[in-house]
N, CA, C and O atoms as CSV, one atom per row, in Angstrom:
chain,resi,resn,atom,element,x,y,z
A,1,UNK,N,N,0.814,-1.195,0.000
A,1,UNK,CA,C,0.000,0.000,0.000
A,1,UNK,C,C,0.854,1.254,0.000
A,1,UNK,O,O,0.205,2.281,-0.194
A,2,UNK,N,N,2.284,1.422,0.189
A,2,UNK,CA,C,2.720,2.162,0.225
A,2,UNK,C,C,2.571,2.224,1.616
A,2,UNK,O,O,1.755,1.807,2.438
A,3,UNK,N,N,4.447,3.397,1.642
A,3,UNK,CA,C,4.635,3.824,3.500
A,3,UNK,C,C,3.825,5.021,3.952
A,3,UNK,O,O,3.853,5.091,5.181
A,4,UNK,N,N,3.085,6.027,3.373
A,4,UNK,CA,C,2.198,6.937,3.006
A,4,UNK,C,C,1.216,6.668,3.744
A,4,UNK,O,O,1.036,7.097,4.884
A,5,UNK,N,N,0.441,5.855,3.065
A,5,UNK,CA,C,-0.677,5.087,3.231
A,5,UNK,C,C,-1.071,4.222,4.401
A,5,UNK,O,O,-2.163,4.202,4.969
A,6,UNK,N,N,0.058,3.476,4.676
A,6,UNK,CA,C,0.520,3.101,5.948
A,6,UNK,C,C,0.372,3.589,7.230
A,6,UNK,O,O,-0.241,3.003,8.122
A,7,UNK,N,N,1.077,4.948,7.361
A,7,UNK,CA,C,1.196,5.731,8.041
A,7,UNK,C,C,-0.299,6.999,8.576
A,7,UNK,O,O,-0.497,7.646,9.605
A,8,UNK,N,N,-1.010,6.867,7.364
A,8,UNK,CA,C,-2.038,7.379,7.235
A,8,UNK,C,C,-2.943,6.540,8.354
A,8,UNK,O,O,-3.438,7.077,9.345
A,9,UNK,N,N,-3.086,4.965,7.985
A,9,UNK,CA,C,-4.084,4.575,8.708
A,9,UNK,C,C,-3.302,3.959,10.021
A,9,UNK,O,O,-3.811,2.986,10.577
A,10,UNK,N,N,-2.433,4.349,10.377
A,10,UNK,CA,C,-1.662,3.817,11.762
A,10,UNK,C,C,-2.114,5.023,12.636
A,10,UNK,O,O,-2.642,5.051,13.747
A,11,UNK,N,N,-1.768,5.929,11.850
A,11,UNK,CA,C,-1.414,7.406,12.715
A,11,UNK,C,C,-3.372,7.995,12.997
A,11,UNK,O,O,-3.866,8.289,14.085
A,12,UNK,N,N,-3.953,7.999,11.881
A,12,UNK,CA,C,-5.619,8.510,12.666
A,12,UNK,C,C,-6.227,7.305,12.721
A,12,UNK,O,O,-7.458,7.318,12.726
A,13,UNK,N,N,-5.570,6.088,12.771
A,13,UNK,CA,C,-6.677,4.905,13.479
A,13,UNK,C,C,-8.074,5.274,12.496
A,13,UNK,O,O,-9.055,5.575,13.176
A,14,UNK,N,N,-8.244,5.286,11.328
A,14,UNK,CA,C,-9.340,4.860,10.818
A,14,UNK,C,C,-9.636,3.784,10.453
A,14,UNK,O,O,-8.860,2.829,10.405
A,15,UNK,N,N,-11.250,3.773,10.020
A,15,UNK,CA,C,-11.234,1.951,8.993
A,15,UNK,C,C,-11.299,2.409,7.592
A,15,UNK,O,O,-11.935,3.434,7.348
A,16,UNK,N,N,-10.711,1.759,6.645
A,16,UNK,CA,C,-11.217,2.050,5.125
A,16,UNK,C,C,-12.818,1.451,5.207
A,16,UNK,O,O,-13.279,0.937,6.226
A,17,UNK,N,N,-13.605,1.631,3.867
A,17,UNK,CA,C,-14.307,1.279,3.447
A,17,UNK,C,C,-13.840,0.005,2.615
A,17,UNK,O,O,-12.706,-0.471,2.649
A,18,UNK,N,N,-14.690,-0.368,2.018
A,18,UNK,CA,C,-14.279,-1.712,0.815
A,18,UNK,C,C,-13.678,-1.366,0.109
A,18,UNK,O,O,-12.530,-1.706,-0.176
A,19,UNK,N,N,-14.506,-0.409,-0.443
A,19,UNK,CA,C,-14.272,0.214,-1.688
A,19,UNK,C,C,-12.984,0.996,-1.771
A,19,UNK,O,O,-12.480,1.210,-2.873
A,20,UNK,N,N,-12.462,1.406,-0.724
A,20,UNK,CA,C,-11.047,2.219,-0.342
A,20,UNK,C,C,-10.154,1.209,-0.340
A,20,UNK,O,O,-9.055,1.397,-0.862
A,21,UNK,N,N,-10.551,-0.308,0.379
A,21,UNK,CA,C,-9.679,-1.555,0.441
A,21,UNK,C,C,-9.518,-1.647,-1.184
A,21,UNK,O,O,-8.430,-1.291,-1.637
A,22,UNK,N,N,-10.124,-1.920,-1.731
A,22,UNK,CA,C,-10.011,-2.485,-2.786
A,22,UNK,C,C,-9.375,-1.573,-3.718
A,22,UNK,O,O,-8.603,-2.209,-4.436
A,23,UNK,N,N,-9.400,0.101,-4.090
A,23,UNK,CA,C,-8.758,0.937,-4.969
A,23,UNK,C,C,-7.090,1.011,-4.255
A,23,UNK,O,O,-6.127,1.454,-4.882
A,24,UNK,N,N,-7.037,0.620,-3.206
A,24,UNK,CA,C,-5.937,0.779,-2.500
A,24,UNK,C,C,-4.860,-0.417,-2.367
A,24,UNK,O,O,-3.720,-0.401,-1.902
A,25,UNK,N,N,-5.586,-1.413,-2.912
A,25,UNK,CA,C,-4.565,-3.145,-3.267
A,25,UNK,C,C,-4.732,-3.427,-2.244
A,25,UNK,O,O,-4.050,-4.439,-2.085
A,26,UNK,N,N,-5.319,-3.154,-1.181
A,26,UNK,CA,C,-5.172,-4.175,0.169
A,26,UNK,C,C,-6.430,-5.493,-0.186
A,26,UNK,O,O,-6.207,-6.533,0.434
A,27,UNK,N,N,-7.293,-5.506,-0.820
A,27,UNK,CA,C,-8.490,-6.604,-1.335
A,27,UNK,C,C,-8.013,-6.982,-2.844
A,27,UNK,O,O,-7.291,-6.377,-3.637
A,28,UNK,N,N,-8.600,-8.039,-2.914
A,28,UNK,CA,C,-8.580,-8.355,-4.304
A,28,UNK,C,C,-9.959,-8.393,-5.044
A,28,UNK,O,O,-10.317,-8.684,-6.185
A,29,UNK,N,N,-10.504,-8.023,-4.036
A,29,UNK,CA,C,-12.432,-7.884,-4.622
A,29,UNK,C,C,-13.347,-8.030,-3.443
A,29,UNK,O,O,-13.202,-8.476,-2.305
A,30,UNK,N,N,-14.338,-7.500,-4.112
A,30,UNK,CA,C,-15.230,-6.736,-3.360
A,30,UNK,C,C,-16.817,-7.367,-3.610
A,30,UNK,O,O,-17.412,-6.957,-4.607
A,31,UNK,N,N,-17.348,-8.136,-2.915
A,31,UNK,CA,C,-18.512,-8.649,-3.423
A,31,UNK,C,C,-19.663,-7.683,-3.588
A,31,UNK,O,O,-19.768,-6.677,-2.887
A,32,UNK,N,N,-20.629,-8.056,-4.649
A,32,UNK,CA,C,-21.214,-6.769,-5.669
A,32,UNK,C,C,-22.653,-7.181,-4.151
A,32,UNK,O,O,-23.073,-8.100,-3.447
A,33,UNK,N,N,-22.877,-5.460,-4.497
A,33,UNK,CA,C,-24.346,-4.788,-4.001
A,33,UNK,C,C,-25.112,-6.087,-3.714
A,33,UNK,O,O,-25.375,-6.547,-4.825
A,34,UNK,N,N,-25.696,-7.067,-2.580
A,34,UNK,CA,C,-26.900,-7.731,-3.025
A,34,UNK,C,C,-26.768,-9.021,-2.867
A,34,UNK,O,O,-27.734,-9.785,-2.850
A,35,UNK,N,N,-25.283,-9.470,-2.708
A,35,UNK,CA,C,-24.960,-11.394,-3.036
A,35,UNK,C,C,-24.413,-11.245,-2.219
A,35,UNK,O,O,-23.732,-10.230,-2.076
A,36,UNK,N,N,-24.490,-12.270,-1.274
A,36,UNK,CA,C,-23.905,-12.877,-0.488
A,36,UNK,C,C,-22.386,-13.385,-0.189
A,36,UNK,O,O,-22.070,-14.548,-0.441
A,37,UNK,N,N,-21.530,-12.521,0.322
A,37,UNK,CA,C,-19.904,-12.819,0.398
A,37,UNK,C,C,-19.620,-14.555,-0.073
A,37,UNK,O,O,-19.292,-15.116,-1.119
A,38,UNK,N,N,-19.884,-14.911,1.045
A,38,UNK,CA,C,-19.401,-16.468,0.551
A,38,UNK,C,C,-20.203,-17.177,-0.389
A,38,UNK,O,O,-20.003,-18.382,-0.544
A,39,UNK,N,N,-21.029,-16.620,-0.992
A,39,UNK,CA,C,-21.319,-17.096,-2.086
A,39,UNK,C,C,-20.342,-16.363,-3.085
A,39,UNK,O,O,-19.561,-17.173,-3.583
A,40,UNK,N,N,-20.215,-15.495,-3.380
A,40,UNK,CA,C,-19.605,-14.490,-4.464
A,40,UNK,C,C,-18.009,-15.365,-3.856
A,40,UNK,O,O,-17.395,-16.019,-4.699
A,41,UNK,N,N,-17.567,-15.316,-2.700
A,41,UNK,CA,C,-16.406,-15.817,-2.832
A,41,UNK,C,C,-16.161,-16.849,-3.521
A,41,UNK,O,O,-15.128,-16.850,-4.191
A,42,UNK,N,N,-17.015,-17.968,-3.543
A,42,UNK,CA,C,-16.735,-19.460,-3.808
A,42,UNK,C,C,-17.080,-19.074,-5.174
A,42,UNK,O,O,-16.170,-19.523,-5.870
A,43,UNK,N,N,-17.897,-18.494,-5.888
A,43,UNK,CA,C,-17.801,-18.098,-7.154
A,43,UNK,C,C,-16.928,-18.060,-7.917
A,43,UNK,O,O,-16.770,-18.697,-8.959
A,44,UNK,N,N,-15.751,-16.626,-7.003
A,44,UNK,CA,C,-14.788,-16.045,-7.138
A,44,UNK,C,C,-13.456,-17.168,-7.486
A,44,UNK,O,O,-12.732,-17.210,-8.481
A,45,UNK,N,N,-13.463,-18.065,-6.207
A,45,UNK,CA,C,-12.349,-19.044,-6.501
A,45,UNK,C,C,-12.668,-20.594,-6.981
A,45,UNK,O,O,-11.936,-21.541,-6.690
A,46,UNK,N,N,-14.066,-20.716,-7.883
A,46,UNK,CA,C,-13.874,-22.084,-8.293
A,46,UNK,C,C,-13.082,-22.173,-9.426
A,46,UNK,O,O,-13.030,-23.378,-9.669
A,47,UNK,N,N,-12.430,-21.565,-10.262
A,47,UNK,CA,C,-11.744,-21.402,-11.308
A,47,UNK,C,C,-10.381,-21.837,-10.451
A,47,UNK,O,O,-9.948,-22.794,-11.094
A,48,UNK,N,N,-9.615,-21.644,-9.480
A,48,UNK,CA,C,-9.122,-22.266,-8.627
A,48,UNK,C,C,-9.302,-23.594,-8.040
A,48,UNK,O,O,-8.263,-24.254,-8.011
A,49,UNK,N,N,-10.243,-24.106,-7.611
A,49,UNK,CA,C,-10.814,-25.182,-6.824
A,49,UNK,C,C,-10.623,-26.465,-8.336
A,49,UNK,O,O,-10.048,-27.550,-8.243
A,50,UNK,N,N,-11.120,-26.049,-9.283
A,50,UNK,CA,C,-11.521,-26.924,-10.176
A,50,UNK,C,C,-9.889,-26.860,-11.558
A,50,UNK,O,O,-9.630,-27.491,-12.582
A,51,UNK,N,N,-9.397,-26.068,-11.008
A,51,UNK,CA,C,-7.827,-26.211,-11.608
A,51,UNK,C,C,-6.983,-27.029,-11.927
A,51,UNK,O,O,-7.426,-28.148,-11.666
A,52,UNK,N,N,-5.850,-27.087,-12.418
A,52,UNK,CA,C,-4.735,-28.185,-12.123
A,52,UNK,C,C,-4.102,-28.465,-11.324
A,52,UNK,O,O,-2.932,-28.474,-11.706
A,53,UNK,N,N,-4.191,-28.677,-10.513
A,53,UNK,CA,C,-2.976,-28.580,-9.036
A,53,UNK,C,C,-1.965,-28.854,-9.287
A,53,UNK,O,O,-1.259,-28.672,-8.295
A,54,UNK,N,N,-1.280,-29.311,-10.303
A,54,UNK,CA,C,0.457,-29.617,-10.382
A,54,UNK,C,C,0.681,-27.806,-11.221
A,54,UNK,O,O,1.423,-26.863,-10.946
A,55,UNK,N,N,-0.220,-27.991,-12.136
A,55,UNK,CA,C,0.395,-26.615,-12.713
A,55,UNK,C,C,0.100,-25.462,-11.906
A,55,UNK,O,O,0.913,-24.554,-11.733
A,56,UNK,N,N,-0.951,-25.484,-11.454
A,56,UNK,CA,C,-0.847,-23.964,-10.337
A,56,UNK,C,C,0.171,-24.159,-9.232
A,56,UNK,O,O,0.583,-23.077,-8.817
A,57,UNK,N,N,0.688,-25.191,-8.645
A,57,UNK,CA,C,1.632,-25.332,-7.871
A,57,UNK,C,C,3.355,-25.017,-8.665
A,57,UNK,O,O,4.224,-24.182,-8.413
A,58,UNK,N,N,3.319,-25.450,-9.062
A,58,UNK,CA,C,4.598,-24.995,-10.443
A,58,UNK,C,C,4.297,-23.464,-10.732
A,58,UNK,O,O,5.250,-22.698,-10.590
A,59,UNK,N,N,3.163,-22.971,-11.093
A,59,UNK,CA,C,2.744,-21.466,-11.412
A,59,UNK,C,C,3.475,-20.228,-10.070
A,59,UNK,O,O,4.325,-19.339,-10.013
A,60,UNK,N,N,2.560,-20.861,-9.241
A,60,UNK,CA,C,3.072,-20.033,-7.344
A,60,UNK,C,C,4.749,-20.453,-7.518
A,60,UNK,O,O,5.630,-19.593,-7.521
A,61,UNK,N,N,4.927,-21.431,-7.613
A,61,UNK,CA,C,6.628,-21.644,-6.665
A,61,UNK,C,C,7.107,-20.623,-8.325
A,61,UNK,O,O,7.699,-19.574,-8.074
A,62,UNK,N,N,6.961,-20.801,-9.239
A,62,UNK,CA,C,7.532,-19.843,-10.900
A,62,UNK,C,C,7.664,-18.471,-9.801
A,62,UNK,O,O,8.684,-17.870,-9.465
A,63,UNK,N,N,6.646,-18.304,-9.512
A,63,UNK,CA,C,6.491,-16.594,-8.756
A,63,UNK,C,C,7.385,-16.254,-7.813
A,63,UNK,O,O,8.177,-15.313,-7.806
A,64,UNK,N,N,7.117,-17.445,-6.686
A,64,UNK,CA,C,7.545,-16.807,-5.571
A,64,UNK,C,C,9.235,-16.959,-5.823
A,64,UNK,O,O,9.922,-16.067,-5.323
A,65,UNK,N,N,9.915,-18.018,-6.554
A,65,UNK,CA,C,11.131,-18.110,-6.774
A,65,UNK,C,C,11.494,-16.893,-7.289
A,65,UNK,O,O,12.261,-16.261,-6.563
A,66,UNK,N,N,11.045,-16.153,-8.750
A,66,UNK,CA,C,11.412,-15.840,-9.506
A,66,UNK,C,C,11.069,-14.436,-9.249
A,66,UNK,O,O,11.529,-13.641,-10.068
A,67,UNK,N,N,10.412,-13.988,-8.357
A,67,UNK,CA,C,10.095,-12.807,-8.217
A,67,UNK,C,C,11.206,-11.487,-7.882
A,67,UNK,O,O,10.995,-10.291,-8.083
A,68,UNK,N,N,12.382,-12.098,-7.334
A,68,UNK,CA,C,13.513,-11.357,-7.322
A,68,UNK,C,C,14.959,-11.400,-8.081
A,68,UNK,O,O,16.083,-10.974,-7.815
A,69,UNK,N,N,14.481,-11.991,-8.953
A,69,UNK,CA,C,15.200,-12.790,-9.561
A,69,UNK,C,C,15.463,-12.163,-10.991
A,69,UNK,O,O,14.554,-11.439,-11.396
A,70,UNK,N,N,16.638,-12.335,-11.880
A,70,UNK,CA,C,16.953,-11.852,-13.362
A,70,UNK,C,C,15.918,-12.413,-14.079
A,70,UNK,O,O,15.226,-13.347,-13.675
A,71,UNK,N,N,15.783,-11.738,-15.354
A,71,UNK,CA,C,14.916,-12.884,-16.260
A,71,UNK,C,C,15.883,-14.030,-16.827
A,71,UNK,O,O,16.616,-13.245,-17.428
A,72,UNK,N,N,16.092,-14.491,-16.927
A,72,UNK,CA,C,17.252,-15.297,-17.462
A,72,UNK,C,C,16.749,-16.331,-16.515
A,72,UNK,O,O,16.080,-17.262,-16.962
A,73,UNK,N,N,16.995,-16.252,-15.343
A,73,UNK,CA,C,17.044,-17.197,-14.092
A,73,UNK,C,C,15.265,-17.460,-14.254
A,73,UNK,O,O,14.827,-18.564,-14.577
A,74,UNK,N,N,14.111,-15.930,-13.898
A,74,UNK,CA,C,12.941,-16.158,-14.043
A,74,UNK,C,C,12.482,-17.290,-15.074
A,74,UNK,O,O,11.658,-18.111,-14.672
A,75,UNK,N,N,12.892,-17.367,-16.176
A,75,UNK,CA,C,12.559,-18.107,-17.133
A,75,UNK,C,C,13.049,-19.773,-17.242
A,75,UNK,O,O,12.601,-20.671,-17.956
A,76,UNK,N,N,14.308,-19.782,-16.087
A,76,UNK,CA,C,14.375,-20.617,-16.196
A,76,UNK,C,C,13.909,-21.387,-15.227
A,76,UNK,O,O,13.862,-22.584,-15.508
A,77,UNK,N,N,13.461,-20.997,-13.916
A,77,UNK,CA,C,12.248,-21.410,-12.984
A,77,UNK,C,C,11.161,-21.867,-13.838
A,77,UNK,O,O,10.473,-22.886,-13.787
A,78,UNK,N,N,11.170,-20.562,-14.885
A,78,UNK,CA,C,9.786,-21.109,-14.992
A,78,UNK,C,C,9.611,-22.955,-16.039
A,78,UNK,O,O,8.765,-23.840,-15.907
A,79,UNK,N,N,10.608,-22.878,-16.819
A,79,UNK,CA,C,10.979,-23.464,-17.419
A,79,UNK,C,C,10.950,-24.963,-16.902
A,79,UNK,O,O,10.628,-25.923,-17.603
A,80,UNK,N,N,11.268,-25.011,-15.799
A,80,UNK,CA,C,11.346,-26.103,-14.612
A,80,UNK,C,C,10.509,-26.441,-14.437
A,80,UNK,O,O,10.298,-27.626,-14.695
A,81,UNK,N,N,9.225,-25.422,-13.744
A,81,UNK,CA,C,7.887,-25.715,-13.809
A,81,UNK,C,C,6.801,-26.168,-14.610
A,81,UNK,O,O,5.640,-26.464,-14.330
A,82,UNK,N,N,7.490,-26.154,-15.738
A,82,UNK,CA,C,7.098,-26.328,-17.383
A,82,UNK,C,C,7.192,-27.834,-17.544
A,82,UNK,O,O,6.292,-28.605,-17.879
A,83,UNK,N,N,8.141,-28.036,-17.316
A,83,UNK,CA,C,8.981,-29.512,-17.422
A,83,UNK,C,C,7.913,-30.399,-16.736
A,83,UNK,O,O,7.448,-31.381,-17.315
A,84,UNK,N,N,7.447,-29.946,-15.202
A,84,UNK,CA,C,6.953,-30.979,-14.296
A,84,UNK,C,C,5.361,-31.192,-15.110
A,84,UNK,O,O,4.910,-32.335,-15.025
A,85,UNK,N,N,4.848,-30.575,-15.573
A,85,UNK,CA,C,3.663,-30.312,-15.814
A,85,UNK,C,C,3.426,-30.909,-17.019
A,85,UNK,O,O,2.283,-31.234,-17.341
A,86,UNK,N,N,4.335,-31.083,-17.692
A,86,UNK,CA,C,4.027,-31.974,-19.249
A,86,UNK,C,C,4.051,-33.315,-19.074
A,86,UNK,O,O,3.442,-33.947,-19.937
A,87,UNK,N,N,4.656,-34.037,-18.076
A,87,UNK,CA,C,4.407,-35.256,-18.600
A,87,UNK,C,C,3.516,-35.728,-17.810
A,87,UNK,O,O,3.429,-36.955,-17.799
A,88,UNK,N,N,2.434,-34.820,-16.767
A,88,UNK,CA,C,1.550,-35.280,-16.046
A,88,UNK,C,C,0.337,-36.039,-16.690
A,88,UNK,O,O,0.389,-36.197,-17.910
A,89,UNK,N,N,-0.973,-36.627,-15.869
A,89,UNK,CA,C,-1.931,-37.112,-16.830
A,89,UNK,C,C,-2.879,-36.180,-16.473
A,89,UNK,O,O,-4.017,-36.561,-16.747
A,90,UNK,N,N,-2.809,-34.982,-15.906
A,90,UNK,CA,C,-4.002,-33.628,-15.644
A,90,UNK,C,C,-3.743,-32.539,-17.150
A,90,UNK,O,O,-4.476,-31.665,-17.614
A,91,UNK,N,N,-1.997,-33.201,-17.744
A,91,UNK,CA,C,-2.034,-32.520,-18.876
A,91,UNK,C,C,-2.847,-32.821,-20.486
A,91,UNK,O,O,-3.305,-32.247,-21.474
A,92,UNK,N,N,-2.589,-34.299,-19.811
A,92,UNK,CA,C,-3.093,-35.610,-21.133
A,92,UNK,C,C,-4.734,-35.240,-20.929
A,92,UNK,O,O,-5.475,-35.196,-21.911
A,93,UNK,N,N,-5.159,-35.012,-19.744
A,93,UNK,CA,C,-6.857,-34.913,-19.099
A,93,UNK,C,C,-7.328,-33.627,-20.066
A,93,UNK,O,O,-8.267,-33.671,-20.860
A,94,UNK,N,N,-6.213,-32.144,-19.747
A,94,UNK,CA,C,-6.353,-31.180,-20.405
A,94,UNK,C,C,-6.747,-31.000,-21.808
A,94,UNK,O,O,-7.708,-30.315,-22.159
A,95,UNK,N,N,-5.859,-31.732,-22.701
A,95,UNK,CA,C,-5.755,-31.572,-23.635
A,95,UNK,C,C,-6.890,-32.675,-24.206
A,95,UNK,O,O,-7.545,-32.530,-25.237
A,96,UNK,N,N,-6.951,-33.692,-23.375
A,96,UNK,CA,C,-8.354,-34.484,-24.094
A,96,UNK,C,C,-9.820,-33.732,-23.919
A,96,UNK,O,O,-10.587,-33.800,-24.880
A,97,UNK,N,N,-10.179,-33.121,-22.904
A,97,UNK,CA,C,-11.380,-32.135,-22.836
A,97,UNK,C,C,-11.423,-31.027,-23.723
A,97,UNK,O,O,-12.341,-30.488,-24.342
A,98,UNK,N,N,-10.182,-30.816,-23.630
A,98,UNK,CA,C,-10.203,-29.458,-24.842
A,98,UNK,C,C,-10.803,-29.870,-26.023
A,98,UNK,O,O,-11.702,-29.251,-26.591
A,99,UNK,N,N,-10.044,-31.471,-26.591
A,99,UNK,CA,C,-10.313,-31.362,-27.976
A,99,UNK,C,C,-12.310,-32.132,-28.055
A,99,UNK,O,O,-13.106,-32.138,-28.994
A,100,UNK,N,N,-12.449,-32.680,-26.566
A,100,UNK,CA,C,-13.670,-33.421,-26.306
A,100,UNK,C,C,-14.848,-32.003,-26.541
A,100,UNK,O,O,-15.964,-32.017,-27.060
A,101,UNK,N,N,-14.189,-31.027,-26.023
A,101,UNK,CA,C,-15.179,-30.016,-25.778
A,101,UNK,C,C,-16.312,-29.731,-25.020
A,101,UNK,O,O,-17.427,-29.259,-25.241
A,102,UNK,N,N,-15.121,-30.559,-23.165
A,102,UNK,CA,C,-15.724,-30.460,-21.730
A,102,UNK,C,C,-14.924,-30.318,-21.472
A,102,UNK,O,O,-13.795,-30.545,-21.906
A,103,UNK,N,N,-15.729,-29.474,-19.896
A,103,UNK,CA,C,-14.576,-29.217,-18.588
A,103,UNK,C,C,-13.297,-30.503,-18.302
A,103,UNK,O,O,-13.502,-31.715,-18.229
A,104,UNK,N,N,-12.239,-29.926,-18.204
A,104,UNK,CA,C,-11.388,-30.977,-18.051
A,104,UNK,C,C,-11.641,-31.299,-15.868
A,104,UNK,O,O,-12.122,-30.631,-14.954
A,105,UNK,N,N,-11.118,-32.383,-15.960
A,105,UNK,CA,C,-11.361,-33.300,-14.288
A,105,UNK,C,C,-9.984,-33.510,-13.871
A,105,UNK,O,O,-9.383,-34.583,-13.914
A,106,UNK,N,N,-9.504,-32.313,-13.434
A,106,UNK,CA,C,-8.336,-33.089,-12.685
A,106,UNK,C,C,-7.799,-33.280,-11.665
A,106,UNK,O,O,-7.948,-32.551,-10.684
A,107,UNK,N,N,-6.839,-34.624,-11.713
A,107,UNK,CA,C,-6.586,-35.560,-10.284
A,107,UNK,C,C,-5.481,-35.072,-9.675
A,107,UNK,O,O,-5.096,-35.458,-8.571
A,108,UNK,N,N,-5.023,-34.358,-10.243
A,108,UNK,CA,C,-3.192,-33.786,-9.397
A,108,UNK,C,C,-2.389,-34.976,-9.995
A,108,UNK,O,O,-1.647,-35.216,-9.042
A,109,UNK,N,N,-2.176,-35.556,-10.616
A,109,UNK,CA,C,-1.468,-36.856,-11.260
A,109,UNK,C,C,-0.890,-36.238,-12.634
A,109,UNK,O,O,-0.266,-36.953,-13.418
């Protein structure tokens, strides 16, 4: 949020609003006027839930490795992560739904 910003809400002890959370990067979203948080949440993260788990796990560690890191090196994290993910059967799953033209089902395998 910045040291600014920081300092702002340390020093007069206010609360933001949502809407202040959210223009300000401290949220990543804000459930709309009317719906129900944990509904809108689980909304929010089934695109997550129903994912690949080897490749989003390879995706996070790409990040968190590579985040301070040269590109040279970044790429080659990522590259690594690349590697683990191809010869899985959530990739073989992937690519058969795609061409099936359904949600792919995958096992973390």
């Amino acid at each position: 949020m910045g040291e600014g910003r920081a300092k702002e809400l340390i020093l007069l002890g206010r609360r933001l609003t949502a809407a202040e959370a959210l223009a300000w990067g401290l949220v990543n979203r804000v459930a709309p006027a009317g719906v129900a948080v944990v509904d809108d949440a689980v909304a929010w993260v089934r695109p997550i839930a129903e994912g690949a788990p080897i490749a989003q796990a390879a995706a996070l560690e790409a990040i968190d490795r590579g985040l301070d890191a040269s590109l040279e090196t970044g790429l080659m994290i990522e590259k690594v992560g690349y590697d683990k993910t191809i010869v899985t059967e959530d990739r073989r799953e992937a690519l058969a739904a795609r061409a099936e033209k359904r949600p792919p089902r995958f096992q973390g395998k």
